[in-house]
Biopython code that builds the backbone (N, CA, C, O; Angstrom):
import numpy as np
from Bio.PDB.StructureBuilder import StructureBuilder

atoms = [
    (1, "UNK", "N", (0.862, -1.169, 0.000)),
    (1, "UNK", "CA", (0.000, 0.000, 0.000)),
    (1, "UNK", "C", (0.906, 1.229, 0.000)),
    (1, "UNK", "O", (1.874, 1.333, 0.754)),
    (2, "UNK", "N", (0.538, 2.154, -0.889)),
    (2, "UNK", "CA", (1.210, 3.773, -0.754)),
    (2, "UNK", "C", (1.448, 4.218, 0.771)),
    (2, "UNK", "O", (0.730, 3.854, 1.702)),
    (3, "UNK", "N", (2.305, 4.866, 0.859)),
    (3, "UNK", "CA", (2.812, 5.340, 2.105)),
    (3, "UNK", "C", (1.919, 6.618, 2.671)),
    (3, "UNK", "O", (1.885, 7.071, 3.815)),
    (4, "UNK", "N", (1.024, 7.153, 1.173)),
    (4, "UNK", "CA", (0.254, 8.327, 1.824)),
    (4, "UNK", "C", (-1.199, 7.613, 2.115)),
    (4, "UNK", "O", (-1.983, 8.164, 2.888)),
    (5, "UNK", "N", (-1.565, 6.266, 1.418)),
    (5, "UNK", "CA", (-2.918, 5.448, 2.435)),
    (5, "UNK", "C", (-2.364, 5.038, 3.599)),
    (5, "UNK", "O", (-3.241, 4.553, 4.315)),
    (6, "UNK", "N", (-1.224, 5.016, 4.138)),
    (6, "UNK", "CA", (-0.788, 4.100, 5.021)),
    (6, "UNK", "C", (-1.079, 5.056, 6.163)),
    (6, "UNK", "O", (-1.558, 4.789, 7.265)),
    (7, "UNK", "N", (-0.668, 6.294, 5.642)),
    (7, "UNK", "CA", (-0.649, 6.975, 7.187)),
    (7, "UNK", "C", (-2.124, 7.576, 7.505)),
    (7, "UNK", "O", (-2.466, 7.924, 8.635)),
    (8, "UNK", "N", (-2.888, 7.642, 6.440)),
    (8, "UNK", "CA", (-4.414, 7.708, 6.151)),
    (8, "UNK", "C", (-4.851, 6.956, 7.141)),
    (8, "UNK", "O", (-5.474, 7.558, 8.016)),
    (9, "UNK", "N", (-4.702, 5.746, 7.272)),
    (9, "UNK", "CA", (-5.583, 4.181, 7.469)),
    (9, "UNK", "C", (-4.762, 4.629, 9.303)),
    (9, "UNK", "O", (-5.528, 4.511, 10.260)),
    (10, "UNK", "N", (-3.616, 4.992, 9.527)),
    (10, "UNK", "CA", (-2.876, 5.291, 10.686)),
    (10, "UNK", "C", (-3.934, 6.143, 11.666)),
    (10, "UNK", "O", (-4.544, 5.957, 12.719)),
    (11, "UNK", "N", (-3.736, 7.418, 10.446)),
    (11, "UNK", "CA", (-4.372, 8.719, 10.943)),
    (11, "UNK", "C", (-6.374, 8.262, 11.930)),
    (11, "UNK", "O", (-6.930, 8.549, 12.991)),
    (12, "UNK", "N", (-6.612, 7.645, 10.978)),
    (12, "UNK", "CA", (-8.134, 7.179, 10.871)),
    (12, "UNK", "C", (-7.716, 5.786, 12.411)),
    (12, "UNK", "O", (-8.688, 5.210, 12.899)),
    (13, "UNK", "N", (-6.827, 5.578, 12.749)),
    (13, "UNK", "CA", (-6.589, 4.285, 14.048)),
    (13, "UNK", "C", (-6.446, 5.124, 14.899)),
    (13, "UNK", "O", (-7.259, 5.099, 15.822)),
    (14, "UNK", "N", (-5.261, 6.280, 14.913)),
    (14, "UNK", "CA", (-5.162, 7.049, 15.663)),
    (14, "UNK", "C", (-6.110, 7.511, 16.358)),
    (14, "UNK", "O", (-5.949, 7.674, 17.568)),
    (15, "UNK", "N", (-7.678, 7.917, 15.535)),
    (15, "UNK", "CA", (-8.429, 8.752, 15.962)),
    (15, "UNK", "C", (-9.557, 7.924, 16.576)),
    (15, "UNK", "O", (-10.528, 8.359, 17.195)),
    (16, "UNK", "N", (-9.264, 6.691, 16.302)),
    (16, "UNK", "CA", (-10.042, 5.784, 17.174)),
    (16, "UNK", "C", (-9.544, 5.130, 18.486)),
    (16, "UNK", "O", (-10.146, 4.360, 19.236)),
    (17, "UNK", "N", (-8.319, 5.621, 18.568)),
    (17, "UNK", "CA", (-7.733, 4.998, 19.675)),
    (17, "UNK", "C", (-6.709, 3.854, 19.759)),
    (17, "UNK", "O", (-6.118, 3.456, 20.763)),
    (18, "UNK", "N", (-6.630, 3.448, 18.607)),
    (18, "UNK", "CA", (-6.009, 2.394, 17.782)),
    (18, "UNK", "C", (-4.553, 2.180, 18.123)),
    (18, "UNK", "O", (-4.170, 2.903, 19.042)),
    (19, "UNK", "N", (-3.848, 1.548, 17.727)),
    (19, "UNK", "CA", (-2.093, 1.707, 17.374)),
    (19, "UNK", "C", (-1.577, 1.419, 16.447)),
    (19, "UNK", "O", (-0.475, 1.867, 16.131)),
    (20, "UNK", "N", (-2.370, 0.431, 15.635)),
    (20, "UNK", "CA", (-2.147, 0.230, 14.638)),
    (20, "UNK", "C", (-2.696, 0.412, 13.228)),
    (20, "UNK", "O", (-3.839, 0.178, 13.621)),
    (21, "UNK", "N", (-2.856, 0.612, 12.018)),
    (21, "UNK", "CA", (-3.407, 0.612, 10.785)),
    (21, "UNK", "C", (-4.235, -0.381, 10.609)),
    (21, "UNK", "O", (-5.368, -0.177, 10.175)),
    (22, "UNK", "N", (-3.729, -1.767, 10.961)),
    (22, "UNK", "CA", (-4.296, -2.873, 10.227)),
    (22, "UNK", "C", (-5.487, -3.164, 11.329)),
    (22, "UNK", "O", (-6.484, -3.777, 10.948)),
    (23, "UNK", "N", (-5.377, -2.712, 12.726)),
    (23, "UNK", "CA", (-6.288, -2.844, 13.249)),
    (23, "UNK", "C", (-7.654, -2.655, 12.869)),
    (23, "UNK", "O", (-8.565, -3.428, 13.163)),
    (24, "UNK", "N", (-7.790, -1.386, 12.071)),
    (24, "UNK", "CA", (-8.805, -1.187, 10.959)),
    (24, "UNK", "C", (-8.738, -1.596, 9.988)),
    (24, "UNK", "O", (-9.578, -2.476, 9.805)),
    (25, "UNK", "N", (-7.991, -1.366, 9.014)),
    (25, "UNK", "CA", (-7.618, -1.947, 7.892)),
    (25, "UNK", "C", (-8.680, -3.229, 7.366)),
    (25, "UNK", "O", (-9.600, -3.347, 6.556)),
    (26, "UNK", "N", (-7.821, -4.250, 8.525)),
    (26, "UNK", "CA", (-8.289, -5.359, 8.240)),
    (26, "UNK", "C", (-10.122, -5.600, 8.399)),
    (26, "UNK", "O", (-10.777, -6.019, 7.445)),
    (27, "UNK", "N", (-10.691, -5.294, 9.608)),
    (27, "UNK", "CA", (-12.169, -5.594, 9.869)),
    (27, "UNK", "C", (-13.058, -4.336, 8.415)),
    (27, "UNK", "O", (-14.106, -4.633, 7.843)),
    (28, "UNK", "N", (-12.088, -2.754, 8.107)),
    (28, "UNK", "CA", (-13.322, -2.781, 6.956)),
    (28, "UNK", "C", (-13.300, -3.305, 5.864)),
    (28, "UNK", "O", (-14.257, -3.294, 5.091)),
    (29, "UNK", "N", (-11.963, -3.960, 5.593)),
    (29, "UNK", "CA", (-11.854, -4.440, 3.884)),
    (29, "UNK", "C", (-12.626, -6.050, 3.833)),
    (29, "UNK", "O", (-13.097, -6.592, 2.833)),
    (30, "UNK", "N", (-12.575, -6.631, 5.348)),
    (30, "UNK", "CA", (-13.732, -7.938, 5.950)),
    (30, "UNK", "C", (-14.714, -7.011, 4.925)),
    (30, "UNK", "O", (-14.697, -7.057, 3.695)),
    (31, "UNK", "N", (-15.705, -6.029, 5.903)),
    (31, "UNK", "CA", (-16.392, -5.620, 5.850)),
    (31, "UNK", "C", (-17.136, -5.304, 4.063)),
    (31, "UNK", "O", (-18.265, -5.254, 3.575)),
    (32, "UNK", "N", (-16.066, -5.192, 3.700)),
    (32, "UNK", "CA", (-16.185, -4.566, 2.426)),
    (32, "UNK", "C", (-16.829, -5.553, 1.419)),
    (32, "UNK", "O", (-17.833, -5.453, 0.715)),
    (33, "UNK", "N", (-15.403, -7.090, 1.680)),
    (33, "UNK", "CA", (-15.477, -8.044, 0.806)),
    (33, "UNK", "C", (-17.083, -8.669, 1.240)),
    (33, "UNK", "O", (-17.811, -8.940, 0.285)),
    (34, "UNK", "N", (-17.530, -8.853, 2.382)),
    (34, "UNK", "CA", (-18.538, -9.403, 2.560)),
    (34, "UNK", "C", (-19.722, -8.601, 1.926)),
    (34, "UNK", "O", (-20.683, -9.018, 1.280)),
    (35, "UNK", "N", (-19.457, -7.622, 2.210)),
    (35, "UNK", "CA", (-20.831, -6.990, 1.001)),
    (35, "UNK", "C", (-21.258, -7.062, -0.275)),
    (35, "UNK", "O", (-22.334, -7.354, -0.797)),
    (36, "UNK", "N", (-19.563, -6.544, -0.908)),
    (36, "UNK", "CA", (-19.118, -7.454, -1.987)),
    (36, "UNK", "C", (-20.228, -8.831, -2.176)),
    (36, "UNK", "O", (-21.315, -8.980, -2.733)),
    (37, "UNK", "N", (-19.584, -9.444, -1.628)),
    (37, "UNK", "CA", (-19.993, -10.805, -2.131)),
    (37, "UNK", "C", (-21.665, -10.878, -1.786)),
    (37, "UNK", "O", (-22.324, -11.517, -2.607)),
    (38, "UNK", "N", (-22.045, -10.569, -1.195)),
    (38, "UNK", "CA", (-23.810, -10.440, -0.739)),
    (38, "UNK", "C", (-24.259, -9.835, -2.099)),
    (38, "UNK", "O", (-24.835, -10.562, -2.909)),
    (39, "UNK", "N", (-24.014, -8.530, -2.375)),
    (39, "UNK", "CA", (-24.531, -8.398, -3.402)),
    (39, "UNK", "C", (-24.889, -8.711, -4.936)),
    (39, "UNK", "O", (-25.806, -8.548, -5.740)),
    (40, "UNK", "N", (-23.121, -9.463, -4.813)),
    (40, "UNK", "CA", (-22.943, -10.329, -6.094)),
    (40, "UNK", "C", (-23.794, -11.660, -6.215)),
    (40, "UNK", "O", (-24.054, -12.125, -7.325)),
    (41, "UNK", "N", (-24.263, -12.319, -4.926)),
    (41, "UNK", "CA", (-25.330, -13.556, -4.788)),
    (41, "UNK", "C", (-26.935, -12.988, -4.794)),
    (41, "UNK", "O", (-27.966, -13.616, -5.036)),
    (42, "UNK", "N", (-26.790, -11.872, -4.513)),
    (42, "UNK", "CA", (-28.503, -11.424, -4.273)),
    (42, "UNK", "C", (-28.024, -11.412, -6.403)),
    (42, "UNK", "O", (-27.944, -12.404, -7.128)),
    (43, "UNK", "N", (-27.873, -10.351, -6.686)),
    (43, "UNK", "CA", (-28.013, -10.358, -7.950)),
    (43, "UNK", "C", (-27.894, -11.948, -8.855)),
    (43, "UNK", "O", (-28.839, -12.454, -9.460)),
    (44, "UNK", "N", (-26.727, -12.437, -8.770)),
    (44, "UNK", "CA", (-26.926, -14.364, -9.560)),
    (44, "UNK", "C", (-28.579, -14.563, -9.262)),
    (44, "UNK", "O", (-29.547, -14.465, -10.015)),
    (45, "UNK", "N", (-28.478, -14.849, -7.994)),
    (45, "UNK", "CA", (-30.060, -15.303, -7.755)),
    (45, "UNK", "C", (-31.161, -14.552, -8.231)),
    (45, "UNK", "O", (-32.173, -15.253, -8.258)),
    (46, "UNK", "N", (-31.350, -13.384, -8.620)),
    (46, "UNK", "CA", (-32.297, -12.547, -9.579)),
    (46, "UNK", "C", (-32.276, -13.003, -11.027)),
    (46, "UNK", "O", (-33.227, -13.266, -11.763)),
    (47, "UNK", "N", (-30.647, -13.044, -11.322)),
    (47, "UNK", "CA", (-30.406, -13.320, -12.990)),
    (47, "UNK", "C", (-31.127, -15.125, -12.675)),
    (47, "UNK", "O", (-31.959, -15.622, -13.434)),
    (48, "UNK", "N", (-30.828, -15.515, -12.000)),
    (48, "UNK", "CA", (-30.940, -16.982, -11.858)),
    (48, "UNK", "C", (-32.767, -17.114, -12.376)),
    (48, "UNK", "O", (-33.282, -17.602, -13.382)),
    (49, "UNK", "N", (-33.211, -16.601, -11.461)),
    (49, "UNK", "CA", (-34.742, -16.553, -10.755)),
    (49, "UNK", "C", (-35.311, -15.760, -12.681)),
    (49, "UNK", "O", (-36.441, -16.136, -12.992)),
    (50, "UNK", "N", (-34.776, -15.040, -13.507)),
    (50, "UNK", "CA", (-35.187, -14.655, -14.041)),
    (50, "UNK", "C", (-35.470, -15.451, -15.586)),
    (50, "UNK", "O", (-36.356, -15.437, -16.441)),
    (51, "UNK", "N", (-34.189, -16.119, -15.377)),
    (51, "UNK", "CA", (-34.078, -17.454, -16.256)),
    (51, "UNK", "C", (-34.257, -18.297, -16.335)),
    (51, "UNK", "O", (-34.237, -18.781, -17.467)),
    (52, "UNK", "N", (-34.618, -19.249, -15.027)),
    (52, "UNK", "CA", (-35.941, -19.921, -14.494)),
    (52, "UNK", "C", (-37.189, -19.526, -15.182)),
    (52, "UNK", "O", (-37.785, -20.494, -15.655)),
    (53, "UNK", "N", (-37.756, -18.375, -15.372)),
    (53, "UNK", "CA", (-39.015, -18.435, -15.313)),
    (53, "UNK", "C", (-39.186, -17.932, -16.672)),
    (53, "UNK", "O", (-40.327, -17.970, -17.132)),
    (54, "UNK", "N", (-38.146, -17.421, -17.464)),
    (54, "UNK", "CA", (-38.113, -17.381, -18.892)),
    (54, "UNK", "C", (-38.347, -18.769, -19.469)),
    (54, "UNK", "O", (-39.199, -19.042, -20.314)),
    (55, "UNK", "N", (-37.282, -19.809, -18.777)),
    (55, "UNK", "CA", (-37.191, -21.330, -19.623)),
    (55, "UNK", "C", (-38.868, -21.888, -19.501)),
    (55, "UNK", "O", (-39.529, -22.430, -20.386)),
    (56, "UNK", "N", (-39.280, -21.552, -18.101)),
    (56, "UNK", "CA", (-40.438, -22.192, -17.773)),
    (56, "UNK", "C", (-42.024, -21.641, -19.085)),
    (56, "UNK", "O", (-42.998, -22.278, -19.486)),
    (57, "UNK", "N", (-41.573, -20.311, -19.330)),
    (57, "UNK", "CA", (-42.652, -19.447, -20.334)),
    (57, "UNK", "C", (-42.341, -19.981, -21.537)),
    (57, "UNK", "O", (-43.100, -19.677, -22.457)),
    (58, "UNK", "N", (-41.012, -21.024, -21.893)),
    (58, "UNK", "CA", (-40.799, -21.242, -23.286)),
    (58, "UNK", "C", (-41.716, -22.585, -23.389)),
    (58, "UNK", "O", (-42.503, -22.911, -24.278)),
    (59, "UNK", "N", (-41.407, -23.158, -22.359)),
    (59, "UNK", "CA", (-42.280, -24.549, -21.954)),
    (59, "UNK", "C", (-43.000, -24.641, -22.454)),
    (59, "UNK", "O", (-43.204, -25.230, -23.515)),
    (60, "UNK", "N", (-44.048, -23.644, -21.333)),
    (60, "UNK", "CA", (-44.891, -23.866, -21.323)),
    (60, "UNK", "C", (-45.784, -23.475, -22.872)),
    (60, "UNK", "O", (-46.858, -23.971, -23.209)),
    (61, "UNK", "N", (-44.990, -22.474, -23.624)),
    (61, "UNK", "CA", (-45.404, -22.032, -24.968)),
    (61, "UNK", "C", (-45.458, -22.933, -26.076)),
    (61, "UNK", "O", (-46.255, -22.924, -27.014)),
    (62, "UNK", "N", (-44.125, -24.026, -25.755)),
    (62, "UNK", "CA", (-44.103, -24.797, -26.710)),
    (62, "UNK", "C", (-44.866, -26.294, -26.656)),
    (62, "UNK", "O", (-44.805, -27.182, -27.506)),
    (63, "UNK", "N", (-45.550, -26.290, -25.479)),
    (63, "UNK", "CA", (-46.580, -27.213, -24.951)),
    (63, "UNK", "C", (-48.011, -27.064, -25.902)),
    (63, "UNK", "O", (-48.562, -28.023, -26.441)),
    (64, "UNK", "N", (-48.333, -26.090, -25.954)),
    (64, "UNK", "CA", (-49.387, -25.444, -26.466)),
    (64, "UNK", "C", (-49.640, -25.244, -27.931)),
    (64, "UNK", "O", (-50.665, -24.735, -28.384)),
    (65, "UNK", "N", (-48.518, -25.733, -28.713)),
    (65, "UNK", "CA", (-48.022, -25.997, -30.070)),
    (65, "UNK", "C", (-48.846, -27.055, -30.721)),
    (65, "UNK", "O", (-48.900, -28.220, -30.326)),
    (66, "UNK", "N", (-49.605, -26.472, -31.944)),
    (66, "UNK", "CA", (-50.189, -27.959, -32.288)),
    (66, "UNK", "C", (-49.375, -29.076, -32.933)),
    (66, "UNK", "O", (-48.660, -28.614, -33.822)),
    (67, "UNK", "N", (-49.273, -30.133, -32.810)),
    (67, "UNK", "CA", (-48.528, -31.394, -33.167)),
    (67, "UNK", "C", (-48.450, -31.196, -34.537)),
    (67, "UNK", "O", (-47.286, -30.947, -34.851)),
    (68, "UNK", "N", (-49.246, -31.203, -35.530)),
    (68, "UNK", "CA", (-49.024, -31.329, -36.454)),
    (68, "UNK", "C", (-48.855, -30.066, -36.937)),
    (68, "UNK", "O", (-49.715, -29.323, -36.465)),
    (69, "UNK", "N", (-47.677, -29.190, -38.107)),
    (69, "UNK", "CA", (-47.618, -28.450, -38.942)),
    (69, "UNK", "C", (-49.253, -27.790, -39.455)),
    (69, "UNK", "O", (-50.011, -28.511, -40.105)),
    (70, "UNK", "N", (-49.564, -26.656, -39.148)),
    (70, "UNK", "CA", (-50.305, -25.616, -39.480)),
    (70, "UNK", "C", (-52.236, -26.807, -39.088)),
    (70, "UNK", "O", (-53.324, -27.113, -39.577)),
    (71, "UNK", "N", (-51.715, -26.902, -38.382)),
    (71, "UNK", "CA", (-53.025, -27.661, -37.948)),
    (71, "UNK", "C", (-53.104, -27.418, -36.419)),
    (71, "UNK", "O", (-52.311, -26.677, -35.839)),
    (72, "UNK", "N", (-54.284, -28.202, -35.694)),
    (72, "UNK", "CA", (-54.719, -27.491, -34.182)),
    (72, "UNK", "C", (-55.220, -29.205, -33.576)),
    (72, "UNK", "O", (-55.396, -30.122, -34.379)),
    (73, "UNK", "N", (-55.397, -29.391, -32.001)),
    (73, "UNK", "CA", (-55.474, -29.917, -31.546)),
    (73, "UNK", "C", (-57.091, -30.544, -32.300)),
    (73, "UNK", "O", (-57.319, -31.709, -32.625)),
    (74, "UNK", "N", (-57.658, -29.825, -32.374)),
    (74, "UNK", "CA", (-59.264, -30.193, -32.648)),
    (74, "UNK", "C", (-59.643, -31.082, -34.003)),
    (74, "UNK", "O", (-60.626, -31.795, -34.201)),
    (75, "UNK", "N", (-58.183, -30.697, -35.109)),
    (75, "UNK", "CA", (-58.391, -31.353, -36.570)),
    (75, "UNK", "C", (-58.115, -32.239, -36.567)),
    (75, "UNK", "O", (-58.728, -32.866, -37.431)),
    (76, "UNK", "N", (-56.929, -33.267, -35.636)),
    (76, "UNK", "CA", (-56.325, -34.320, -35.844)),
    (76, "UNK", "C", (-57.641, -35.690, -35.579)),
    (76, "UNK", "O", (-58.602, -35.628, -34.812)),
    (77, "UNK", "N", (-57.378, -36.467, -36.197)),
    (77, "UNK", "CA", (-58.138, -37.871, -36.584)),
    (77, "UNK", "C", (-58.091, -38.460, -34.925)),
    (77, "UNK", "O", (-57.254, -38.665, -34.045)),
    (78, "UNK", "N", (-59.047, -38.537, -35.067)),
    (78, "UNK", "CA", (-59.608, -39.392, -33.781)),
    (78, "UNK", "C", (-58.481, -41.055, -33.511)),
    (78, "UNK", "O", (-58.078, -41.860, -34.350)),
    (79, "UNK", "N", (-58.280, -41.010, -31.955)),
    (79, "UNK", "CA", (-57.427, -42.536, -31.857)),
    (79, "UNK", "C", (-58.234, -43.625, -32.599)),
    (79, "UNK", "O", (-59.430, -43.490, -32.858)),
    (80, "UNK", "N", (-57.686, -44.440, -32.843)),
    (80, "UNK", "CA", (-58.456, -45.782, -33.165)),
    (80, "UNK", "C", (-58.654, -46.401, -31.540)),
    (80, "UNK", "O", (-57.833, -46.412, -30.623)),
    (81, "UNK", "N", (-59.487, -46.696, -31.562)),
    (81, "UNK", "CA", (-59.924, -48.084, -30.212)),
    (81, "UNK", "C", (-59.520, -49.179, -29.979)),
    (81, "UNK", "O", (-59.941, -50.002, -30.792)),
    (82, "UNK", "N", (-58.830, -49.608, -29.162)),
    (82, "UNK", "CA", (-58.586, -50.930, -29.067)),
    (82, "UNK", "C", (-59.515, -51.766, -28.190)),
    (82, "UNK", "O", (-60.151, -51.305, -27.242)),
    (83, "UNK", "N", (-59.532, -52.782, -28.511)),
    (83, "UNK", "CA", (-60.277, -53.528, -27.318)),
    (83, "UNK", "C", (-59.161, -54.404, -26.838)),
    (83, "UNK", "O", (-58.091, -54.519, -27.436)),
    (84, "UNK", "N", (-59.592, -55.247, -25.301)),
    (84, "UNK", "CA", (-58.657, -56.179, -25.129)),
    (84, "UNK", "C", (-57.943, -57.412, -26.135)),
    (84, "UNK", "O", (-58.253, -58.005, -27.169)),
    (85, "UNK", "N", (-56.721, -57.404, -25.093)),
    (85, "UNK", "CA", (-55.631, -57.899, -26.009)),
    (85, "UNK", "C", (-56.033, -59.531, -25.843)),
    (85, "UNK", "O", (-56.754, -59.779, -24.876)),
    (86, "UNK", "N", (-55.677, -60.536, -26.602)),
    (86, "UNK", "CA", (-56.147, -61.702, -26.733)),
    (86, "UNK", "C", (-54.508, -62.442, -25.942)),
    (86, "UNK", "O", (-53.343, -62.252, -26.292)),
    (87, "UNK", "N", (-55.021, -63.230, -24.888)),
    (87, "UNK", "CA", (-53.772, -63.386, -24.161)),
    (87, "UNK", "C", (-53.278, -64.854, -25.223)),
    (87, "UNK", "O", (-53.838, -65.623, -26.004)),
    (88, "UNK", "N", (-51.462, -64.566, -24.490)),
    (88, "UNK", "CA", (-51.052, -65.352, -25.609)),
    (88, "UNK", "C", (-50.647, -66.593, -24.948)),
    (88, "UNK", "O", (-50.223, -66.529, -23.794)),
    (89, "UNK", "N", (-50.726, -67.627, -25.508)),
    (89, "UNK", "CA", (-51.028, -69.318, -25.240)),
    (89, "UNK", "C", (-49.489, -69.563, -25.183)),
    (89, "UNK", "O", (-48.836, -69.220, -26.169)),
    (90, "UNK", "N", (-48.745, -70.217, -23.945)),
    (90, "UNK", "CA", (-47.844, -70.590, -24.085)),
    (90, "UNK", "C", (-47.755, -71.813, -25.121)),
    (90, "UNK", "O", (-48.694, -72.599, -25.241)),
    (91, "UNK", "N", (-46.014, -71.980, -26.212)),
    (91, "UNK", "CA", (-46.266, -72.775, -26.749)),
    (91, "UNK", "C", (-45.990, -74.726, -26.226)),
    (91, "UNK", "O", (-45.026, -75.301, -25.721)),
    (92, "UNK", "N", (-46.951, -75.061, -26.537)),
    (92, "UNK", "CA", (-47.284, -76.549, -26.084)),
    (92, "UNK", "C", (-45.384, -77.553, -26.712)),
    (92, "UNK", "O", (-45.234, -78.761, -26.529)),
]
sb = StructureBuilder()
sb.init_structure("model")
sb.init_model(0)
sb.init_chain("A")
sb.init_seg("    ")
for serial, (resi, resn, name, xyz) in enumerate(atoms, 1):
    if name == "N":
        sb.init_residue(resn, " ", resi, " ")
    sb.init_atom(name, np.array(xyz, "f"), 0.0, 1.0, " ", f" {name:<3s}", serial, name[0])
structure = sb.get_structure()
């Protein structure tokens, strides 16, 4: 560190009663990094939370898509019916 923050960070111990620089030093740059980092996780978790619920709107959009090319749920041909299956005879 520059010799004119040094006596800064001194000046600022001094006036707290301090003796040393790092006595402060150290607990606000703590101070600092931890905010730092709080804010950098609140924000991920927004970008996060926001892209979540984008993927979920694509979903759900492309759910809603009719199956077949330029056609709609209502045009497509009815299932065929099955009836039961005819069980099968082990061979003798």
């Amino acid at each position: 560190m520059p010799e004119r923050d040094a006596l800064r960070w001194l000046s600022i111990a001094n006036g707290l009663g301090l003796r040393e620089a790092d006595d402060v030093y150290v607990p606000v740059m703590l101070a600092i990094d931890l905010l730092v980092a709080v804010l950098a996780y609140v924000a991920i978790m927004k970008l996060w939370r926001c892209w979540v619920f984008r993927v979920s709107l694509c979903s759900c959009r492309s759910a809603s898509v009719a199956p077949v090319r330029g056609g709609t749920y209502f045009s497509l041909q009815p299932q065929r019916k099955v009836g039961k299956r005819k069980r099968l005879k082990p061979p003798v």
